[in-house]
N, C-alpha and C positions, 0 to 999 in steps of 0.2 A: 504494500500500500504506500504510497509516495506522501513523501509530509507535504503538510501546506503551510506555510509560514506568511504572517502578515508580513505585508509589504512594508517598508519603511515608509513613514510622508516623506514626501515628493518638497522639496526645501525652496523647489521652483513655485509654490502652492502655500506655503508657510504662513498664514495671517499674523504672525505675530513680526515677522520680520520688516525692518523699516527700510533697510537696504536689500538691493541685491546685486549679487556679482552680474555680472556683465552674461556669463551663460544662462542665468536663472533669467534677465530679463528677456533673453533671446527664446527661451523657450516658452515665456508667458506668450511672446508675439510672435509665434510659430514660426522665427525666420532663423539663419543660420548668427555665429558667432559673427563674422565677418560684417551680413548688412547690418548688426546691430552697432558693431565699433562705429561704421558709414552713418548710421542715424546720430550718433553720439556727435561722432566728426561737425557732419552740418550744423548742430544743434535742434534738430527734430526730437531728440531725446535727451531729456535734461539726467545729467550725472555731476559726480565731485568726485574729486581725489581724495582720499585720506591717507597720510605719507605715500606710496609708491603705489598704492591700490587705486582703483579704478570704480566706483561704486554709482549703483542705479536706484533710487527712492523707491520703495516700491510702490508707489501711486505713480509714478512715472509711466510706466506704460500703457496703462490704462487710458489717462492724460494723452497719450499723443493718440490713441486710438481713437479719442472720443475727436479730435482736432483733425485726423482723418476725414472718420466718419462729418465730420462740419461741412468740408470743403468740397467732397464727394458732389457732384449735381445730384440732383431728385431722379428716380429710373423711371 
């Protein structure tokens, strides 16, 4: 009979967290590591450094999704 083990939460998913790394915001916004440094880059996605780290709010993505979602025409 094969175990089943809970899963870990998902840290991408975390309500409690106020940052997130740079891959946890990549995965909230189902895009790869690379276009999320590119949305950072432009300022499309607001981040801060803390010493050498690289850190994304976690309202951030949301935030740009909903600024998306704004500019988007009507279908």
């Amino acid at each position: 009979m094969p175990h089943l083990h809970a899963a870990a939460p998902d840290a991408g998913h975390d309500p409690t967290l106020i940052l997130l790394t740079v891959e946890e915001a990549a995965r909230r916004l189902c895009v790869g590591r690379t276009t999320c440094f590119a949305l950072i880059r432009s300022g499309a996605l607001e981040s801060l450094t803390i010493g050498n780290l690289r850190r994304v709010p976690a309202d951030a993505p949301a935030a740009y999704l909903a600024r998306r979602r704004a500019e988007q025409p009507a279908a």
